[in-house]
C-alpha positions as CSV (number, residue, x, y, z in Angstrom):
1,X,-22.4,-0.8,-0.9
2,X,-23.5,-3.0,-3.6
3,X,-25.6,-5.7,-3.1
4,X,-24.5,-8.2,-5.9
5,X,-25.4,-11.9,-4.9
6,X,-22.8,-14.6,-4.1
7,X,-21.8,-17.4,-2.2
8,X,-19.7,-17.3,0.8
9,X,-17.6,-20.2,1.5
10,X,-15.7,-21.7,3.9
11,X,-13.0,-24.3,2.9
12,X,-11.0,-26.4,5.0
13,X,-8.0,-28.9,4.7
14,X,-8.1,-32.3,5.7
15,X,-4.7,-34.0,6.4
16,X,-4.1,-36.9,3.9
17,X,-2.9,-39.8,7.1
18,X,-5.6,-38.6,9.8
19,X,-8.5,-37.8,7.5
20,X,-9.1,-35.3,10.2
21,X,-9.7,-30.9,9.6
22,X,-6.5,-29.4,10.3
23,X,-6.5,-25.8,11.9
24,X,-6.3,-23.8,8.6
25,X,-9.9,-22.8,7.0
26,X,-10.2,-20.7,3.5
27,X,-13.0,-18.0,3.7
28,X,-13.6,-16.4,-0.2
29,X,-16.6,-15.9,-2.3
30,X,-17.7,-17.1,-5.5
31,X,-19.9,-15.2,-8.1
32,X,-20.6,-14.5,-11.8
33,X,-22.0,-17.8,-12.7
34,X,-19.3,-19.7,-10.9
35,X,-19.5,-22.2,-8.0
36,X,-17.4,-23.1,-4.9
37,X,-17.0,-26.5,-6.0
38,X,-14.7,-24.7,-9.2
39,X,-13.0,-22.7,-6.6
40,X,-12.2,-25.9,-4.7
41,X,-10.2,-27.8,-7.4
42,X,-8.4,-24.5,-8.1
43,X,-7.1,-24.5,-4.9
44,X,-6.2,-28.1,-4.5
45,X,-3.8,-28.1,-7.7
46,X,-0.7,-28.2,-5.8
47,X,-2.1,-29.0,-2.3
48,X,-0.9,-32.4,-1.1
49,X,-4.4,-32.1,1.7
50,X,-7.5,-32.8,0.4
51,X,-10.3,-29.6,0.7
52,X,-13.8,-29.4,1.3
53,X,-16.5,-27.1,1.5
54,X,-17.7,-26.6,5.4
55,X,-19.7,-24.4,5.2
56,X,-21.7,-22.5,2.4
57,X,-23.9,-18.9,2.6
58,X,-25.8,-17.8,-0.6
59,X,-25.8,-13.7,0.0
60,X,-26.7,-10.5,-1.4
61,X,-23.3,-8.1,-1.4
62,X,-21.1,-11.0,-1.1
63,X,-17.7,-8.7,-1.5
64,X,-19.0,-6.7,1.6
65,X,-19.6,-10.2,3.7
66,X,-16.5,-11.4,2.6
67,X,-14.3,-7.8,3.8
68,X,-16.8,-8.0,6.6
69,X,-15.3,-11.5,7.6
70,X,-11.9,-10.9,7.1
71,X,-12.1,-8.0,8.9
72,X,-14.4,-9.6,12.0
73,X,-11.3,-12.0,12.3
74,X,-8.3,-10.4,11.3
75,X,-6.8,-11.8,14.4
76,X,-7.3,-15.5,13.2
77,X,-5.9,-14.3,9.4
78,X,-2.5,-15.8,8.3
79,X,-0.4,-12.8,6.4
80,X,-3.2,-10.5,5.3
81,X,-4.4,-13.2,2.8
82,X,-8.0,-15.3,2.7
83,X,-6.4,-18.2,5.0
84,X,-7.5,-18.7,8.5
85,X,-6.0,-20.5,11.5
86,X,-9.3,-21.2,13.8
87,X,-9.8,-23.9,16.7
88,X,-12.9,-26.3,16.1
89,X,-14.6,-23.8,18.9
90,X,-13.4,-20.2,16.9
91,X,-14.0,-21.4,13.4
92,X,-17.6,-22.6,14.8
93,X,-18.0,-19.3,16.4
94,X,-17.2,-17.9,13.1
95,X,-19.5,-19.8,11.0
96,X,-22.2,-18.5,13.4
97,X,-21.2,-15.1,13.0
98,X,-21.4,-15.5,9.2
99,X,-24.7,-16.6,9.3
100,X,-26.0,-13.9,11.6
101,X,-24.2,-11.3,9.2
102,X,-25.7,-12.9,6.2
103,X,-29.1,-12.9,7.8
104,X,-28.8,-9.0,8.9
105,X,-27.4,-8.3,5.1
106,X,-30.8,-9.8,3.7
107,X,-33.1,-8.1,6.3
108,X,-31.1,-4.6,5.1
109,X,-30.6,-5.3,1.3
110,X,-34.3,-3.7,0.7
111,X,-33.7,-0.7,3.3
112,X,-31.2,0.0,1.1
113,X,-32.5,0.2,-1.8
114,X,-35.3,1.9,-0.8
115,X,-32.6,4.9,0.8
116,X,-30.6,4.6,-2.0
117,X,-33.7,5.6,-4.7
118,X,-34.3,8.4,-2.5
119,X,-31.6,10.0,-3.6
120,X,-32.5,10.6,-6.8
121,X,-36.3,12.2,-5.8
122,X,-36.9,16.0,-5.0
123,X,-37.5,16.8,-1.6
124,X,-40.6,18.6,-0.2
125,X,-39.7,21.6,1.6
126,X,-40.9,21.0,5.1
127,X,-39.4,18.6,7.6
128,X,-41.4,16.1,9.4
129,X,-41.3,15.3,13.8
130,X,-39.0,12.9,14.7
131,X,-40.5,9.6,16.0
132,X,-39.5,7.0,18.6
133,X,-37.2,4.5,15.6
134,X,-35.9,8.0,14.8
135,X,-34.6,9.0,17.9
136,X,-33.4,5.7,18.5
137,X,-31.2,5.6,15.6
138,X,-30.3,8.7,15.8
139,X,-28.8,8.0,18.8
140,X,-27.2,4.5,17.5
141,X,-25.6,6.6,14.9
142,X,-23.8,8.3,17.7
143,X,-22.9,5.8,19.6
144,X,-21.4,3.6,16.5
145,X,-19.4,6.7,15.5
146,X,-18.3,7.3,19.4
147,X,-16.7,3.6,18.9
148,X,-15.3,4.3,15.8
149,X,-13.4,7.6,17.3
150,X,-12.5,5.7,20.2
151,X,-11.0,2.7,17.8
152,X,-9.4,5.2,15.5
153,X,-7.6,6.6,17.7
154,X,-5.7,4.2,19.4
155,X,-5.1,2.8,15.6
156,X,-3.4,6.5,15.2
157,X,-1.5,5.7,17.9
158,X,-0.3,2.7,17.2
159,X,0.9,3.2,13.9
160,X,2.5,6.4,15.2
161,X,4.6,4.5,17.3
162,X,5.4,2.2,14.2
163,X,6.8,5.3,11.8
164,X,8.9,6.4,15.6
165,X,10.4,3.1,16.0
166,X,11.6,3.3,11.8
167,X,12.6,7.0,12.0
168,X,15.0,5.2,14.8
169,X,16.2,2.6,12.5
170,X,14.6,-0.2,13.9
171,X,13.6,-3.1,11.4
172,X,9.6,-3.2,11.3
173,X,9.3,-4.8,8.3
174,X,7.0,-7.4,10.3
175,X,4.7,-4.9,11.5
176,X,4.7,-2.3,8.7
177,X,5.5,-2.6,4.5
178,X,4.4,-0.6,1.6
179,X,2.0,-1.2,-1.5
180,X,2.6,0.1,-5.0
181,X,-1.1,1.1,-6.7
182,X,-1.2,1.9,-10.5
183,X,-4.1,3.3,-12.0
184,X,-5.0,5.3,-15.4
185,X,-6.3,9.0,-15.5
186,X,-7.3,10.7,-18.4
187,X,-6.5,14.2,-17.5
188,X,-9.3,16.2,-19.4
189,X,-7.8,19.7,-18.6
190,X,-4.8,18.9,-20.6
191,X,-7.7,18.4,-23.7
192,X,-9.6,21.0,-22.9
193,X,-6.6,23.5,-22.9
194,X,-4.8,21.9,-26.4
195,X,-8.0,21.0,-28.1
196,X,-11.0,23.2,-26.6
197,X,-13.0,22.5,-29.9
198,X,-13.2,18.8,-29.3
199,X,-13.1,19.4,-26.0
200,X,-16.6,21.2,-26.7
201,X,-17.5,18.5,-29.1
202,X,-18.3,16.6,-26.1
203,X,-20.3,18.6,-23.2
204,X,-23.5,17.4,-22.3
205,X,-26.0,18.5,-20.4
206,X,-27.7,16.7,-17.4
207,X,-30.1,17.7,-15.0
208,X,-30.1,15.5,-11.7
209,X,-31.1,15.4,-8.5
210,X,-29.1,15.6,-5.6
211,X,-28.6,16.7,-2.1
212,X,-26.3,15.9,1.2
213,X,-27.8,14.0,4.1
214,X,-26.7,15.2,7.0
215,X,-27.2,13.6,11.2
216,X,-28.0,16.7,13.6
217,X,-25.7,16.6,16.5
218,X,-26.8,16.3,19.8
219,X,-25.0,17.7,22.8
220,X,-27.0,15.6,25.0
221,X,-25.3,12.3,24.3
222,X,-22.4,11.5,26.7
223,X,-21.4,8.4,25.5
224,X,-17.8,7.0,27.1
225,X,-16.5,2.9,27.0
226,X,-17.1,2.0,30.1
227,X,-20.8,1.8,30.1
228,X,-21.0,0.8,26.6
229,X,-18.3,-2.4,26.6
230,X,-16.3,-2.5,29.8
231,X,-14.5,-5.2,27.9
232,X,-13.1,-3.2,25.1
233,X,-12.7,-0.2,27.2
234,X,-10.3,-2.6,29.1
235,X,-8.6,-4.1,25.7
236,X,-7.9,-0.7,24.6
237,X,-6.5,0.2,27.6
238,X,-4.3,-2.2,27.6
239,X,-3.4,-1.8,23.8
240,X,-2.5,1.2,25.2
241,X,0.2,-0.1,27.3
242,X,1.3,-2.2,24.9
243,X,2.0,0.6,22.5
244,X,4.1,2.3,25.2
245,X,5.9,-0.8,25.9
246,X,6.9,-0.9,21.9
247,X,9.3,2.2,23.3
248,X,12.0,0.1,24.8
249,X,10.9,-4.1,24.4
250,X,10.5,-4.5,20.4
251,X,9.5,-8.1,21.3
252,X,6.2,-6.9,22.2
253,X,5.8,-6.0,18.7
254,X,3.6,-9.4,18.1
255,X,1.4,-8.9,20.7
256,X,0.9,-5.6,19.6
257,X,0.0,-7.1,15.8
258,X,-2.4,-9.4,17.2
259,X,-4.6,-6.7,19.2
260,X,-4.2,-4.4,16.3
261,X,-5.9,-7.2,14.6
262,X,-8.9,-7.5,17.2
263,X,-9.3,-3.6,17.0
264,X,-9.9,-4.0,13.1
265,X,-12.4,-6.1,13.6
266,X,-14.0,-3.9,16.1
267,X,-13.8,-1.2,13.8
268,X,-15.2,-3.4,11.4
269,X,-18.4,-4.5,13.6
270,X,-18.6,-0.5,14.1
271,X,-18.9,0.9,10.7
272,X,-21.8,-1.8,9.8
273,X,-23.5,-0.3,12.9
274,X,-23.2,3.1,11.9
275,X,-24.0,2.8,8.1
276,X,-27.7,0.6,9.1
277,X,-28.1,3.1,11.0
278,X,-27.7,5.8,8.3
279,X,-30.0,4.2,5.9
280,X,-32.8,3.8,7.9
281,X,-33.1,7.1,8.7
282,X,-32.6,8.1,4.7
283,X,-35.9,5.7,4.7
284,X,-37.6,7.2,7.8
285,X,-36.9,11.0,5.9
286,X,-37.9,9.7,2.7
287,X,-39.1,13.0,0.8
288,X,-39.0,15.2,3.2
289,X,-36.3,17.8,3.6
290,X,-35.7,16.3,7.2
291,X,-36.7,14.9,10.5
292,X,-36.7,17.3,13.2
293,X,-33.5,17.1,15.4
294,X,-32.5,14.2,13.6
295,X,-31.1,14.5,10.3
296,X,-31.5,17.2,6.8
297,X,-31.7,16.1,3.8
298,X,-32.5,18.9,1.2
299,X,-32.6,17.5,-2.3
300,X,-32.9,19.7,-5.7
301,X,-32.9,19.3,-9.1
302,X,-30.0,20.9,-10.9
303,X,-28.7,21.6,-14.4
304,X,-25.2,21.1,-15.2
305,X,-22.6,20.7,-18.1
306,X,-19.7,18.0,-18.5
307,X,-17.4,16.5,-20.3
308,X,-19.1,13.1,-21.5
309,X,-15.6,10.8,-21.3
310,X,-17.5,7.4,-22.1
311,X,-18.6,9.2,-25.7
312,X,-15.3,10.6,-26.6
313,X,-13.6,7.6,-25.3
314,X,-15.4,5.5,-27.7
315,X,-15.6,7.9,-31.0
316,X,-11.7,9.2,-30.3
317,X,-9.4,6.2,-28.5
318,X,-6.8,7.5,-29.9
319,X,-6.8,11.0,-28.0
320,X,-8.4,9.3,-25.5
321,X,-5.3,7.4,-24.7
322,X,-2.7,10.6,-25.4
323,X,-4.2,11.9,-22.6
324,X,-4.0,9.2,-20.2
325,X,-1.3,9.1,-17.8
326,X,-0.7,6.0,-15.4
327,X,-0.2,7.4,-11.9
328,X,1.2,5.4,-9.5
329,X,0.8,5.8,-5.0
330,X,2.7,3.9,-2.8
331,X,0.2,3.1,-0.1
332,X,1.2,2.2,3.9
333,X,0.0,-1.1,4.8
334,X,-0.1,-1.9,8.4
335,X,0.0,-5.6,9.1
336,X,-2.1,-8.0,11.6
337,X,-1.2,-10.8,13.5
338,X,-2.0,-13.4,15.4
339,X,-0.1,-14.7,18.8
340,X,-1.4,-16.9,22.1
341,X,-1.0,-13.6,24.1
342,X,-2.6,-11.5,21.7
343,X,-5.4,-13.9,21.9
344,X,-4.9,-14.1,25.7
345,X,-5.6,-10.2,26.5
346,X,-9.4,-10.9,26.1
């Protein structure tokens, strides 16, 4: 997570005869020296509405607000972009949960730091006894990564049905498409075999520290929906039955978009949860090699040799590029949506 500073901002259209908001709200960032009041007369070449800025949120890791967002309220989101269809209630609702996600990010943006430094710092050998934070986030840890099973699965599910209902023929274009991603490797094998005296040229050696942190399970925990959100427990359920129905009624296929959507965000809430949770208990072990029943986190310093591709890149481009190869994935994208009865359900 990096915490690089931005603003968060939320734009809306105005229509040109009412002068009033309509229902479509732009949520982006800004940062790197620009402003949203740039971002604003980008947008409105070739928009007959006139925009505004309604609301505005300086931030530390302004890409992770932003995802954060998007993700919160993927069921409001119009075709996987940065658009948003909200109600003056939902889009306040929104801007509140901004601002309380903002505030949280601040409040964590030294915690984890602080964790993150520890990374790089020996460990002593002994562990230290767990205290009452520890236990308790221990046990948050748990319970964040019980939802996030829980949401996972009925994600599986879902798009399981999806690739059954394709394998059948049916068109689910609307539900389901496909992204293309390029990217460039430099496969340093391939020098290393043809050239192994440049190859050598290259080596360095570094001496770091690291070590894995790891959360000690505990058998005790019996965590199940019910007790912890007898609401989702009954969204999922019926997510469920949706899923089914997508067996024999395709038009059930939007509904099923629009709580797919909803689960996102869950998922979303979730993994925020889970990863505060993680770094304050890197903070609470600090430099010891662990808490007691909690977590281990053995850290040594160790010597190794590699291939130093920054340096070759820049004294040999030319090789350098010979062995690059663009590789290109095609990546499953499963789509959200928004419907009155997906919105209903809750």
């Amino acid at each position: 997570m990096r915490f690089n500073a931005g603003e968060i901002y939320f734009i809306q259209e105005y229509d040109p005869q009412t002068a009033r908001p309509t229902k479509y709200v732009k949520i982006g960032l800004v940062r790197d020296g620009r402003t949203t009041a740039q971002r604003i007369k980008e947008h409105q070449t070739g928009n007959p509405r006139a925009l505004k800025e309604t609301k505005l949120l300086q931030t530390p890791a302004v890409s992770f607000v932003e995802r954060m967002l998007h993700q919160m309220f993927a069921e409001n989101r119009i075709t996987g972009g940065e658009w948003f269809i909200f109600t003056e209630s939902e889009l306040n609702s929104c801007m509140e949960a901004a601002k309380d996600l903002v505030a949280d990010v601040k409040k964590q943006e030294s915690i984890f730091a602080a964790a993150e430094a520890f990374k790089t710092k020996r460990s002593k050998k002994a562990t230290i006894a767990a205290s009452k934070q520890a236990l308790a986030l221990h046990k948050e840890y748990f319970k964040s990564d019980f939802l996030l099973r829980e949401l996972k699965s009925v994600i599986e599910k879902y798009e399981k049905r999806l690739d059954e209902k394709a394998g059948e023929g049916e068109d689910i274009d609307d539900a389901r498409s496909q992204k293309q991603v390029s990217r460039s490797l430099f496969d340093v094998k391939a020098l290393q075999v043809a050239q192994p005296s440049v190859y050598k040229k290259y080596l360095v050696t570094t001496t770091s520290v690291s070590g894995t942190f790891r959360i000690v399970p505990n058998k005790g925990y019996n965590f199940s929906l019910n007790v912890i959100s007898p609401k989702l427990e009954s969204f999922i359920s019926g997510f469920y039955g949706t899923i089914e129905q997508l067996k024999k009624n395709p038009k059930v296929l939007d509904v099923a978009k629009a709580k797919y959507s909803f689960i996102k965000g869950q998922v979303a809430r979730a993994e925020w949860e889970r990863e505060k949770a993680i770094n304050q208990l890197r903070l609470l072990c600090a430099n010891n090699a662990g808490i007691e029943g909690i977590c281990t986190w053995v850290r040594v310093a160790k010597e190794k040799e590699e291939f130093s591709r920054t340096a070759f890149k820049a004294a040999r481009p030319d090789l350098y590029l010979k062995y690059s190869k663009t590789q290109t994935t095609t990546r499953r994208v499963t789509k959200a949506g928004r419907t009155s009865a997906g919105k209903k359900v809750r």
